[in-house]
C-alpha positions as CSV (number, residue, x, y, z in Angstrom):
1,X,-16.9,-20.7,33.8
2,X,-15.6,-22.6,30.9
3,X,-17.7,-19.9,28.5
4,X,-14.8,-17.4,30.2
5,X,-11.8,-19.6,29.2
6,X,-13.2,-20.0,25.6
7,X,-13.8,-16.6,25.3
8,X,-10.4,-15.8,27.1
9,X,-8.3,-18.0,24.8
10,X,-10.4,-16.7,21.2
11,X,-9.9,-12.8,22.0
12,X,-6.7,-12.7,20.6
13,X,-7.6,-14.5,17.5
14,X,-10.9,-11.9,17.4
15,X,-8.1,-9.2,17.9
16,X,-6.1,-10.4,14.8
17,X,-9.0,-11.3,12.2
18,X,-8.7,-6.9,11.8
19,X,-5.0,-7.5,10.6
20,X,-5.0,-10.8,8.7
21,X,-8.3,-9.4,6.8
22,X,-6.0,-5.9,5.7
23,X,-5.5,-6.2,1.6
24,X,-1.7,-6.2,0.5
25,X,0.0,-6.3,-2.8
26,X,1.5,-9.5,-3.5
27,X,5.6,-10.4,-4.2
28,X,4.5,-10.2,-7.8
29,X,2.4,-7.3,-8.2
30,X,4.3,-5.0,-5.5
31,X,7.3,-5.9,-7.7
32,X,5.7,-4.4,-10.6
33,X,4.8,-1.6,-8.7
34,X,8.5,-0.8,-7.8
35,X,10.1,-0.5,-11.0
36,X,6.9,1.4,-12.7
37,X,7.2,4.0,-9.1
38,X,11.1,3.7,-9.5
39,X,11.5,4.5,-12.9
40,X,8.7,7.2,-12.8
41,X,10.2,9.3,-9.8
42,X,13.7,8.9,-11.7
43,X,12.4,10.4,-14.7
44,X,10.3,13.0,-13.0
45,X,13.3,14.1,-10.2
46,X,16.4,13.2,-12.0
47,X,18.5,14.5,-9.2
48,X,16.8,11.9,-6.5
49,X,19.0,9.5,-5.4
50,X,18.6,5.7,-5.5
51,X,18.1,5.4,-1.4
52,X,15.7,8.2,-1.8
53,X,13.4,6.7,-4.8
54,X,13.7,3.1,-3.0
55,X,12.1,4.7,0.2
56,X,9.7,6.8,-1.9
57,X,8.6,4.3,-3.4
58,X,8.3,1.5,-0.6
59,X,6.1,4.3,1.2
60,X,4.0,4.1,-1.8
61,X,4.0,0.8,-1.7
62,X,3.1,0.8,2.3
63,X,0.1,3.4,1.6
64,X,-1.4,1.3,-1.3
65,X,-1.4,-2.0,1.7
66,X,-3.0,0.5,4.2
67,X,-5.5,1.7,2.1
68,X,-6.6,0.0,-0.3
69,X,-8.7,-3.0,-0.7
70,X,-7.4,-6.5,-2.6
71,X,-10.4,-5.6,-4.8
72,X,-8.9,-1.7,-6.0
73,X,-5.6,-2.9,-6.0
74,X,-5.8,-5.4,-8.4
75,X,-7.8,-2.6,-10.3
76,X,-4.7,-0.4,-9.7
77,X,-2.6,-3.2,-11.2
78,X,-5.0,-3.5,-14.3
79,X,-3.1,-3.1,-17.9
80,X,-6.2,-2.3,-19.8
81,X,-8.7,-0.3,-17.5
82,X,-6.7,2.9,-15.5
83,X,-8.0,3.3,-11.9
84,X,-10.7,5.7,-11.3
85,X,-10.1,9.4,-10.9
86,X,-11.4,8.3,-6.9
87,X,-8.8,5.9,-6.5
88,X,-6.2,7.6,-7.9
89,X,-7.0,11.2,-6.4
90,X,-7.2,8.4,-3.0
91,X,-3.7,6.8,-3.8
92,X,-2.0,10.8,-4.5
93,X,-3.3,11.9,-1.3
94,X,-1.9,9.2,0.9
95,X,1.5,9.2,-0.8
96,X,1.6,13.0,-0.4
97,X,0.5,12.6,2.7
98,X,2.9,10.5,4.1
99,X,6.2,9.8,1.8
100,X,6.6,13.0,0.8
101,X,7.3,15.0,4.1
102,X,10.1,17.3,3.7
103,X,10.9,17.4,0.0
104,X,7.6,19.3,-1.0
């Protein structure tokens, strides 16, 4: 009986561990990523407006947390080695994929 009311009482922690594992940029890095995605998608559509590159970009931003491992996105973040031609064909697909329905 008492096995139940541990096991009752660590199932939602066993239900979290999924979540609190999940890789995501940090303040500094997903900084970094939003004026290098802002100024990019400026320069590339310069009739976007700055609502429209924000939520581009936070989408981006979204997709990289979602799919992408601590691991590859510090490699994503790296000055001196570009990412794989896997990670960034990976990283294209998601964003075009899902932040830029309606404006393709």
């Amino acid at each position: 009986m008492k096995l139940l009311r541990v096991a009752a009482l660590l199932a939602p922690l066993a239900l979290t561990l999924p979540i609190s594992a999940h890789a995501a940029m940090d303040a500094k890095t997903k900084t970094t990523y939003m004026n290098e995605c802002s100024a990019a998608a400026t320069q590339n559509n310069p009739g976007m407006d700055a609502k429209a590159v924000q939520a581009h970009c936070e989408c981006g931003a979204q997709q990289i947390n979602k799919n992408f491992s601590d691991k590859e996105i510090a490699s994503l973040n790296d000055k001196t080695t570009p990412p794989s031609t896997e990670m960034t064909s990976r990283l294209q697909k998601a964003v075009g994929e899902n932040c830029l329905k309606g404006k393709k």
